[in-house]
C-alpha positions as CSV (number, residue, x, y, z in Angstrom):
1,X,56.4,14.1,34.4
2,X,54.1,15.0,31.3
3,X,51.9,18.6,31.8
4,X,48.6,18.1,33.6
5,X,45.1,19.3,32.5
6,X,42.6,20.5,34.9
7,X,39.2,19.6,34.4
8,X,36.5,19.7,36.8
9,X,34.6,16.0,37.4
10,X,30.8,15.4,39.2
11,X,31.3,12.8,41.7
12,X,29.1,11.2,44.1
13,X,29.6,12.3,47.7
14,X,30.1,8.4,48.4
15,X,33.3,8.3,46.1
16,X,35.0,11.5,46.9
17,X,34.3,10.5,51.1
18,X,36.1,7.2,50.1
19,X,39.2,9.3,49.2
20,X,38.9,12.1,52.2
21,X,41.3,15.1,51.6
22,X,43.6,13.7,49.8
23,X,42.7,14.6,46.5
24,X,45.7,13.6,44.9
25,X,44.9,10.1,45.7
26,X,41.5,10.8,44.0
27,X,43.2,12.4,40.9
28,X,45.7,9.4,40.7
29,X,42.8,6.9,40.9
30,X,40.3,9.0,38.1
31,X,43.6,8.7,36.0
32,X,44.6,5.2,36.4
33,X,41.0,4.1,35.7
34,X,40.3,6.6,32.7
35,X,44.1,4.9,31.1
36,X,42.8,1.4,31.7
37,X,39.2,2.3,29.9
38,X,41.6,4.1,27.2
39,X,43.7,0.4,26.6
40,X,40.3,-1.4,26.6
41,X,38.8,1.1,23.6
42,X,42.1,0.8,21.8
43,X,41.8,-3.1,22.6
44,X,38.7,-3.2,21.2
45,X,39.6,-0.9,18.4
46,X,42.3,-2.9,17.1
47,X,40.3,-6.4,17.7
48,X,37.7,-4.5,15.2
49,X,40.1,-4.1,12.4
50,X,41.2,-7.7,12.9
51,X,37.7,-8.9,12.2
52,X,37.1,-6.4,9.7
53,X,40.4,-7.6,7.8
54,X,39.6,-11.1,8.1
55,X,36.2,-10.6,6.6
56,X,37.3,-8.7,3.8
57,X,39.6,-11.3,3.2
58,X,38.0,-14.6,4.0
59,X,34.1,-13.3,3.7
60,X,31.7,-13.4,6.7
61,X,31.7,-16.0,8.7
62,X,29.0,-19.0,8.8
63,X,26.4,-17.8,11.0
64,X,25.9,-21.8,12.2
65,X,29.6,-21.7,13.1
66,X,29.1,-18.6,15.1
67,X,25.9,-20.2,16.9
68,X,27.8,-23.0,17.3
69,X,31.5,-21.3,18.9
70,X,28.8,-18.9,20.9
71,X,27.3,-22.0,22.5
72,X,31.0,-23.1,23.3
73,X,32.1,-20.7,24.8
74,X,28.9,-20.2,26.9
């Protein structure tokens, strides 16, 4: 198991109720959601240097075509 940090979190009263004493559940389920929102940035990091390759190496894309795939795709 890797070292653990402590840090102290405001949560609504609602959420922590949810979880009741066990607070390890509640620290499992902070870290399981801050590690997905950590894949999405790095998701969305690497999808940005795709788009930023392909436009230095085929130019900017036709702004009609991008109207048009937007409308496509709805």
């Amino acid at each position: 198991m890797s070292a653990k940090v402590r840090k102290t979190l405001t949560l609504d009263p609602d959420v922590v109720e949810t979880f009741g004493d066990d607070t390890s559940a509640l620290s499992a389920t902070v870290n399981t959601v801050l590690r997905d929102e950590m894949e999405r940035r790095s998701r969305r990091a690497a999808l940005a240097a795709l788009v930023a390759s392909l436009d230095a190496e085929y130019g900017e894309p036709d702004p009609v075509e991008v109207d048009r795939f937007k409308r496509a795709l709805g």
